[in-house]
Structure formats: C-alpha cells, structure tokens
C-alpha positions as CSV (number, residue, x, y, z in Angstrom):
1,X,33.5,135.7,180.5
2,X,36.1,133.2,181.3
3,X,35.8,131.0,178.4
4,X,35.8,133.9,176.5
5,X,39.7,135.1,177.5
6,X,40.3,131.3,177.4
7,X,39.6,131.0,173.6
8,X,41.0,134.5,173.2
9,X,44.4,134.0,175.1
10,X,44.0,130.3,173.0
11,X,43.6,132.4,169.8
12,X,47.0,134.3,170.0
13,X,49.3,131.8,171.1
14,X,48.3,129.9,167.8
15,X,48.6,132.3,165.7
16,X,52.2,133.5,167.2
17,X,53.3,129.8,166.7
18,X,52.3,129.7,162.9
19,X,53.0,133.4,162.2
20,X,56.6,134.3,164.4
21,X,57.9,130.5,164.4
22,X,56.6,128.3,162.0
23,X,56.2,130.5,158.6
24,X,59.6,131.7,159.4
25,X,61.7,128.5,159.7
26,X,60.0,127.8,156.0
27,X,60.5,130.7,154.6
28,X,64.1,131.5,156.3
29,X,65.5,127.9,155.5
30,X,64.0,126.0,153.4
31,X,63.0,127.5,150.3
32,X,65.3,127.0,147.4
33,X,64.4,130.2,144.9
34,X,68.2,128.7,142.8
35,X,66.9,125.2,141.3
36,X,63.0,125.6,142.1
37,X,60.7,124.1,144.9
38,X,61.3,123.9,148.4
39,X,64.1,121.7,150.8
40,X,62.0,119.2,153.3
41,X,65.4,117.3,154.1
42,X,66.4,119.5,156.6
43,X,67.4,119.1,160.2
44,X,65.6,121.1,163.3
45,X,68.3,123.8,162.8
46,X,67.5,124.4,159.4
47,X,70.7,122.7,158.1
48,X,70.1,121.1,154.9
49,X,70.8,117.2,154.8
50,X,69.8,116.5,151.6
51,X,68.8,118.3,148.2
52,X,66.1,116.0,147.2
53,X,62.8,116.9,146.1
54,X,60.1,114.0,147.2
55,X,57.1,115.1,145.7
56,X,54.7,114.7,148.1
57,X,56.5,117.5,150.0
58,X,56.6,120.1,147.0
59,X,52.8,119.6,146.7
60,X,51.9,119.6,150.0
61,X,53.7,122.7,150.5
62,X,51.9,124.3,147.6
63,X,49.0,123.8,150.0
64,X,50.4,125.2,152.8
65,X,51.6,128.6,151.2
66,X,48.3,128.9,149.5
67,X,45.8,128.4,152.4
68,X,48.0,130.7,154.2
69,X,47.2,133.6,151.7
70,X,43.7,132.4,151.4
71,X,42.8,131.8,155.1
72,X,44.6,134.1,157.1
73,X,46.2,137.5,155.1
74,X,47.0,138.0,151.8
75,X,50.5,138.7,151.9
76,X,52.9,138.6,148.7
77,X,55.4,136.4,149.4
78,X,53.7,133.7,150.5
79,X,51.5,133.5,147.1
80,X,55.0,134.0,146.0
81,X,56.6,130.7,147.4
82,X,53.3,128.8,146.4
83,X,53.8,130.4,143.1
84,X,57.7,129.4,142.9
85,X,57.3,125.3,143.9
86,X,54.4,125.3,142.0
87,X,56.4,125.8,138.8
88,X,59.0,123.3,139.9
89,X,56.2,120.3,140.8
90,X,54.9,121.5,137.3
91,X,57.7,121.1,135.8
92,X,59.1,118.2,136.7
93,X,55.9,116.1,138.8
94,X,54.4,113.9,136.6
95,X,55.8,111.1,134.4
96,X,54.9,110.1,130.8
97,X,51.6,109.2,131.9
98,X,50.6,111.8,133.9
99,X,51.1,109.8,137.0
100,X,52.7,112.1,140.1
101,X,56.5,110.8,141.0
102,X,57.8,110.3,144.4
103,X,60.8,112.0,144.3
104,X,63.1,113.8,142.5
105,X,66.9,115.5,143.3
106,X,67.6,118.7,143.4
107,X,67.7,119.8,139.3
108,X,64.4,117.6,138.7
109,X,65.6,114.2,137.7
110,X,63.2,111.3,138.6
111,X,65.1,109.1,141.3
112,X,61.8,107.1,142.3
113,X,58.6,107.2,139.6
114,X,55.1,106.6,140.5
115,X,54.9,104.2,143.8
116,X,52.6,106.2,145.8
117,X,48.9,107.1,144.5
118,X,49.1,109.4,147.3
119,X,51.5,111.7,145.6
120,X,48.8,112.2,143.0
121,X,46.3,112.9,146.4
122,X,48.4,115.5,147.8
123,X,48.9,117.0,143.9
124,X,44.8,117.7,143.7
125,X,45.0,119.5,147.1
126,X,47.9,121.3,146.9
127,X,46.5,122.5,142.9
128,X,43.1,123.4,143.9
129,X,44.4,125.5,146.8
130,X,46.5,127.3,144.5
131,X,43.9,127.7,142.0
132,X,42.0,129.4,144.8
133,X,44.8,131.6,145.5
134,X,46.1,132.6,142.4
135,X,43.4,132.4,140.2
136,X,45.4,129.9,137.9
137,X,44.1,127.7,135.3
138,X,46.6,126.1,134.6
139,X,46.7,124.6,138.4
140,X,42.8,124.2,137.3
141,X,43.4,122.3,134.2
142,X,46.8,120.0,136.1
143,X,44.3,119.2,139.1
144,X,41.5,118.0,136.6
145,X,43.9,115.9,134.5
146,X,45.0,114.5,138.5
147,X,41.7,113.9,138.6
148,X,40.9,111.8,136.0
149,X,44.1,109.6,135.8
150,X,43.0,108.9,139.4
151,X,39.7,107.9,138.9
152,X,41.0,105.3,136.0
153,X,43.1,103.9,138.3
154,X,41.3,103.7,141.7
155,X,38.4,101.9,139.1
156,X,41.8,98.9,139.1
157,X,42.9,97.8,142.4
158,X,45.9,96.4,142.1
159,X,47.4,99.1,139.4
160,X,48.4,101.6,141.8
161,X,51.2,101.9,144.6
162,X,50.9,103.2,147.7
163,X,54.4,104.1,149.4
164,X,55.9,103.8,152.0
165,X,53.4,100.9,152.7
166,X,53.0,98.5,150.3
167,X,49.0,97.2,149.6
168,X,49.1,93.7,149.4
169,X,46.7,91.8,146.5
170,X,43.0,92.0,147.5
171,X,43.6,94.6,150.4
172,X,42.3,98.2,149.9
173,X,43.6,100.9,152.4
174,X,41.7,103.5,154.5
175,X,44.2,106.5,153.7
176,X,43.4,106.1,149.9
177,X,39.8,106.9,150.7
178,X,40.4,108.7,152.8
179,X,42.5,111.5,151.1
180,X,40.3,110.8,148.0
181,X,37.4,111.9,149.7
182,X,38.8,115.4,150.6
183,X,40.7,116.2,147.6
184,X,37.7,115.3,145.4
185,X,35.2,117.2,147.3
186,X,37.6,120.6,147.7
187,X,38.3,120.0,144.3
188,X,34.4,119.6,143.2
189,X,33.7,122.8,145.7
190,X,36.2,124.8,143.4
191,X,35.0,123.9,140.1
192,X,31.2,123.6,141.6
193,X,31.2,119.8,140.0
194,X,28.3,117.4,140.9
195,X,30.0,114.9,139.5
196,X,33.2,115.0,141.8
197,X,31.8,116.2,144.7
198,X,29.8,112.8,144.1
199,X,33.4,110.6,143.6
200,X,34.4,112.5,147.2
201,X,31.2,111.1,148.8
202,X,31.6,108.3,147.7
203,X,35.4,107.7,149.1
204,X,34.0,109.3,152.8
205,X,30.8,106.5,152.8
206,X,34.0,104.0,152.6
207,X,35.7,105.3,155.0
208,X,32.5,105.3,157.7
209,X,31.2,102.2,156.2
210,X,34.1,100.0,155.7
211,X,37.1,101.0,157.3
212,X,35.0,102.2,160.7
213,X,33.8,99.7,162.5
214,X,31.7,101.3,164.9
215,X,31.1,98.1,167.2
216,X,34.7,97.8,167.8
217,X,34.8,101.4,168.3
218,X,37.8,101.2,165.7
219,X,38.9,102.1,162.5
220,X,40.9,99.8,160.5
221,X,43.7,100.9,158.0
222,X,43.1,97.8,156.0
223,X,40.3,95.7,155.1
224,X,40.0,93.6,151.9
225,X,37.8,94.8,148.6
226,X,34.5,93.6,150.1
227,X,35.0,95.1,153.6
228,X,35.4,91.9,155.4
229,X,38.6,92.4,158.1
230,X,41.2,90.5,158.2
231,X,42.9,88.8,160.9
232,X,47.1,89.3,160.0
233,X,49.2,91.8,162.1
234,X,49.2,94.2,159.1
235,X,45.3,93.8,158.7
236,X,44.4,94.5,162.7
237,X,46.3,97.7,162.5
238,X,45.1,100.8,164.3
239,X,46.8,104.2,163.6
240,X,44.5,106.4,166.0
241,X,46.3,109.7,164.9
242,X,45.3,109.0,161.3
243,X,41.6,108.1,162.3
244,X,41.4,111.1,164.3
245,X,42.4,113.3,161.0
246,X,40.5,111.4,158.9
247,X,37.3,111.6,161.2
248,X,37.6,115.8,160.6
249,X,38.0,115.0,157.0
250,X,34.8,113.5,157.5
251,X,33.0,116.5,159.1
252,X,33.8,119.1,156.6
253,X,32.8,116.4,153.7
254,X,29.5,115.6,155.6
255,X,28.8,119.2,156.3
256,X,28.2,120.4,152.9
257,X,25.7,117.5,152.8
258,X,24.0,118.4,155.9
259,X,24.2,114.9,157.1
260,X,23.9,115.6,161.0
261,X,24.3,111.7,160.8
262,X,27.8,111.1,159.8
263,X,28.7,114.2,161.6
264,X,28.1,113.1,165.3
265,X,29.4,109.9,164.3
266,X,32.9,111.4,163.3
267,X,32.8,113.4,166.5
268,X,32.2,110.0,168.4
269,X,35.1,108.0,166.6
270,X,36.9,111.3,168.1
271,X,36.6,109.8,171.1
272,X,36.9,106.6,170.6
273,X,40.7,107.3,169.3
274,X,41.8,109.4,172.2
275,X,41.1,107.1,174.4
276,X,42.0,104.1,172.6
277,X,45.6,106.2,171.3
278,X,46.6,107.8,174.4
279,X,49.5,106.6,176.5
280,X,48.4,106.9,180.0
281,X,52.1,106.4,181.4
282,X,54.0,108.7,179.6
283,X,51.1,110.8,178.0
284,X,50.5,111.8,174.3
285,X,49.4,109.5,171.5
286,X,50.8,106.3,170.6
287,X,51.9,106.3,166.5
288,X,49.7,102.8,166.4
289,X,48.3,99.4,168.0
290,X,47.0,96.1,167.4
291,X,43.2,95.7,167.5
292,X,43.3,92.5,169.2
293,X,46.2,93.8,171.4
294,X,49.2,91.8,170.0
295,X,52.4,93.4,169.1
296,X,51.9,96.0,166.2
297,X,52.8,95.4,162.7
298,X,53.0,99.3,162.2
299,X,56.9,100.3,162.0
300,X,57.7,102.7,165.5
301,X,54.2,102.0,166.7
302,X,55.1,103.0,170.7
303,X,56.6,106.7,169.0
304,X,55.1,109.8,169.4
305,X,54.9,111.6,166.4
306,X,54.1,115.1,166.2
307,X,51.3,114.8,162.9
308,X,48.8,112.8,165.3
309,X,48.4,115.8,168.2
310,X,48.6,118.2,165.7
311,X,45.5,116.5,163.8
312,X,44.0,115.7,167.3
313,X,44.4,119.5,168.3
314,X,42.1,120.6,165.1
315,X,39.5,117.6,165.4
316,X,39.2,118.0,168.8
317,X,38.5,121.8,168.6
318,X,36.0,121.1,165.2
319,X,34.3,118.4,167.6
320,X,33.8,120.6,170.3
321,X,32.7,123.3,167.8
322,X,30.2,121.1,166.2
323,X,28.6,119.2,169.4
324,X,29.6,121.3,172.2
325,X,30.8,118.3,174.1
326,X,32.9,119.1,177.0
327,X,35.1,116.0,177.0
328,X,36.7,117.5,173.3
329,X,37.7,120.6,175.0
330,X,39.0,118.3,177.8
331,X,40.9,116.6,175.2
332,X,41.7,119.5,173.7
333,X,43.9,120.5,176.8
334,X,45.6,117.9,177.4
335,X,47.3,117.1,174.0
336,X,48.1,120.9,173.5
337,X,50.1,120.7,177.0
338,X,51.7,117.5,175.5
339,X,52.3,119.0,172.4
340,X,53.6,122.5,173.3
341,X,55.5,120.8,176.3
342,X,57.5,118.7,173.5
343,X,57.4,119.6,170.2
344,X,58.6,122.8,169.7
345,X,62.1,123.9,168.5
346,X,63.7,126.3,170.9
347,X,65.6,129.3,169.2
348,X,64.4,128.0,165.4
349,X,60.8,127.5,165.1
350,X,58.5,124.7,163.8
351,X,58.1,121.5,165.7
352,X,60.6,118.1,166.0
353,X,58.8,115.1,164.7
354,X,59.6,112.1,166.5
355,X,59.8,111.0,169.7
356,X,59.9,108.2,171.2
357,X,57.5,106.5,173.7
358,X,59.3,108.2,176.9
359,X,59.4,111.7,175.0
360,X,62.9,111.4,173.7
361,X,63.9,112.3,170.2
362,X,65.2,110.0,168.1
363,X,66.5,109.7,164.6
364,X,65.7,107.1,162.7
365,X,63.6,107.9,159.3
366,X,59.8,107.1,159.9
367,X,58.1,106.4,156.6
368,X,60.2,109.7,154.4
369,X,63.4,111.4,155.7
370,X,61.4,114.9,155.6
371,X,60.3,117.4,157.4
372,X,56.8,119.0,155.9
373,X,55.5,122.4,155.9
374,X,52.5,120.5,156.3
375,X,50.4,118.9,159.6
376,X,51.9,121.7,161.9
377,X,50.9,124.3,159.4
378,X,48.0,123.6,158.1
379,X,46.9,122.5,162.1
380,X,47.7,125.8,163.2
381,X,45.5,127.5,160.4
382,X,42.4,125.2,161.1
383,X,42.9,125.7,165.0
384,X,42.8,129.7,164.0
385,X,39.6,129.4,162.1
386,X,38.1,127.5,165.1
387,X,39.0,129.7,167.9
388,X,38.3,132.7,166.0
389,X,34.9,131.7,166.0
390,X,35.1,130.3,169.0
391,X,36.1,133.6,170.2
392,X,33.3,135.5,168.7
393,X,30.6,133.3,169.6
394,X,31.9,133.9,173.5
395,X,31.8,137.7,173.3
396,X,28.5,137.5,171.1
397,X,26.6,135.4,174.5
C-alpha cells in the first residue's frame, strides 16, 4: 500500500506543476495571438526581452500544445494555441527549398536561414503531433515534404548544418540520429509507413551501435562517418543529460519492435549516465564532461541545466517501469528533490534554466537565448503517463 500513495501523492504533484504552473506561464505570457506564433525570449517573470521567433521554438511548441490535448484533456484552447503558431511556422518556416529556418523576428522575416537540420527535426515532431490532434492534412502533407528533404540530405554529410554546434568535415553527430530516429518513427506510427518507420530504425541502431560504446559505458556526441572515435576535446565529449534522453528515445523506438534487447540496454546506459553525470559535491547533473577526464570542450559544461533532470526524471521513471529495477526509482528521487528544490519559479510558474555548478542562476545565453515550452512540458506529460500507470498497477496488486 505504501508505494501505492507514493506514486499516487507522485501523480498529483506532477500534474499541478504542468497544469496550475507551467501551462499557465505559456499561455498567460507568452503567446502572441497580434503577429502569430509564440514569444520564447522571455525572462522568468514573463517579461518579454525580445520579439524574435527562432524556429525551433515555434515547432517545438506546436508539440507541446498538441500532446497536451492528445495526452492529457482535450481542452479548446490549447488545440487552439497549437493551431495559432502552427499557421505562423507555416507561414513563414521554410525557405525556397523547403529547408526549416532558424529564426525569424517578430512579423516573419528570415534573420538566420537554414543552419540547423534540427529545425527541420523538431518541424516533423511538432507536425505529426498536430496532425494527431487536429486531424490536419495539411500538417500531414508539410511533415512528409520534412520528411523527404531530410532524407536527401542526411544521404550528404556535409550538406547540412547543425547549430549552435558546428559538425566539422568527416564528423557525424549523435543528436542527428538521435532526433531522426524519433521523429521518423512517430511520424511512420501516424501515417502507418513501413518504409519510415524503417528510416527511424535505422537512425536508433546508430545511436546504440555507433555513438554507444557500451565498454566504456559511454555515449559519444561525436564519432566520425565510420564509427571510429576520435581523440580531440570536441570528439571525447560526454553530455550525460542528452544520453539519458536519447536512451528513452530508444525504448519507445525499440518497443514497437519488441526488441527486449535494445531495451534493457537503454535502461543500462540509464545508469551508466547518472552515475557518470551526477555531481556528488553539489548534487544534480553536470551539463557535460570529457571521456578521458580532461577539461570539457562542451561550452558551461560544470552548469546545471534544467533539460537534463527533466529528461532524467521521465527515463528514469520509463526505466523503472520497464525493468522494475530499484536503483531507477532511487534515482528517480534524488533528481526530483534536486529539481523541485531549484528549478521552479516562485510566484510565476515554469522552471529557470541555468544554474550554475553551486546552484546559482546565471545569465549568460547557453546554446539559444530562449526559454521553451518544451523539456519541462513535455517531461511533465511523460512522467503523468508513467505514474498513472504506475498508480494503477499498485492498486490493481
């Protein structure tokens, strides 16, 4: 019985953070219903600081107000907003060659073009969520056409971007496949598509087989086109928050495939990333390190961010879920009283992002100067899904 109140008890404080504090601060603040899409350059407060668009945000937020209405209660205004930056990304997302931008200001004019193929990434999820929600096909049609201007160019290394990190020649990186592999397969689960449910697998088995090296007990963000490492600063990079979200990519991918396999491998790289990403001075999880233990190439690598415990909160919950291990749930504890203890706003909702490695905010832009509707959001629906079933499985024994 105890477990069960615990998961319970767990169940409505998650759901009060998404539904009383973190919907709100979007949906009070940010959205701009004048010139279309929603602000991400906003303070804490809700205080605009700038009126620029990046893409990624818009499109990533289209995700967010669609899972909402698919995932946890079908309420109006929330199809609504996914609706209204939906028509703005539309609009103005794409240049001449169907390629998504990176950002735009605040009427739609291009102010940086096509220098991150993760735009394009973000554009497939954010579409095929909407599709789900709305029934559109024309998000349909705009994720297919993602789709296959993708494929063309991920066939090229070399012709695509990837900001804020530039790839150098010869390099490929782990959050392309990685990304790739989920948007493809949610994608191919909408449209019931062999073929790019296929191009999804195909983007996970690099992930596990070229960027996860599991004698090392690592994953690498970089590793050259035929999976060799490589021994630079930029090449030994570890980014344990982003293997830990990558690794619960990898069990909803492997899931559909019933491979038990991959699975408790994902599960185990879990693991592996707590304990190689946690800072046992100051607690929570360090932004990034260097696999050989030299100083980190990664930009702020002692911060901690608040995307890598949100990711870790869901992954560790899914791992639990999935092997029943006990160490998860232990896990599981301890970043949620890191998180819960740091992140959240007082008196405005949602979470601050950066810290640094004492627990101190600081201000400096790390990678975009945005705040998402994005990892907090979309952690807090996956952890409901979890501990709802969670939940019923305790009062069901």
């Amino acid at each position: 019985m105890k477990i069960n109140v615990r998961f319970a008890d767990l169940l409505a404080i998650y759901r009060a953070e998404l539904l009383e504090r973190t919907v709100p601060f979007w949906l009070t603040h940010a959205m701009d219903w004048e010139r279309g899409g929603i602000c991400t350059c906003i303070a804490d407060t809700g205080e605009i600081l700038s009126a620029d668009k990046y893409m990624w945000s818009q499109l990533r937020a289209i995700w967010t107000f669609s899972a909402l209405y698919n995932q946890i209660e079908k309420r109006p205004e929330w199809l609504e907003a996914a609706r209204h930056i939906f028509a703005f990304a539309k609009r103005y997302g794409r240049d001449d060659q169907g390629r998504w931008v990176f950002a735009v200001d605040a009427q739609g004019k291009v102010l940086q073009g096509a220098t991150s193929i993760y735009a394009d990434g973000f554009a497939i999820y954010g579409l095929t969520e909407f599709a789900h929600a709305a029934g559109s096909q024309e998000a349909v049609d705009l994720a297919l056409a993602t789709y296959e201007n993708v494929q063309r160019r991920l066939a090229q290394p070399g012709s695509y971007e990837t900001a804020p990190y530039p790839l150098p020649d010869g390099v490929k990186a782990h959050g392309v496949s990685m990304i790739f592999s989920l948007v493809f397969h949610e994608l191919g689960l909408l449209l019931n598509d062999d073929a790019i449910l296929a191009a999804g697998k195909y983007h996970a088995e690099e992930v596990m087989g070229a960027f996860l090296q599991p004698d090392q007990k690592l994953l690498y963000e970089y590793v050259r086109l035929d999976n060799s490492l490589i021994d630079s600063p930029q090449g030994r990079a570890i980014v344990p928050g982003h293997a830990i979200e990558s690794m619960w990519f990898m069990m909803h991918i492997y899931r559909h495939w019933g491979n038990t396999e991959r699975i408790a491998q994902a599960v185990k790289a879990i693991k592996w990333h707590m304990d190689y990403g946690w800072d046992g001075e100051f607690g929570g999880i360090l932004l990034a390190r260097d696999a050989a233990g030299g100083e980190p190439w990664w930009p702020f690598a002692d911060a901690k961010l608040w995307w890598p415990h949100t990711e870790a909160l869901y992954a560790l919950l899914l791992a639990h879920e999935q092997s029943g291990e006990k160490w998860a749930l232990d896990w599981f504890k301890k970043v949620h009283d890191y998180a819960f203890g740091h992140y959240p706003v007082a008196g405005f909702g949602e979470w601050t992002q950066k810290l640094d490695r004492r627990g101190r905010p600081f201000t400096q832009t790390v990678a975009l100067p945005v705040k998402d509707p994005f990892h907090l959001p979309r952690a807090l629906i996956n952890v409901i899904q979890v501990l709802g079933r969670l939940t019923e499985d305790a009062y069901g024994s």
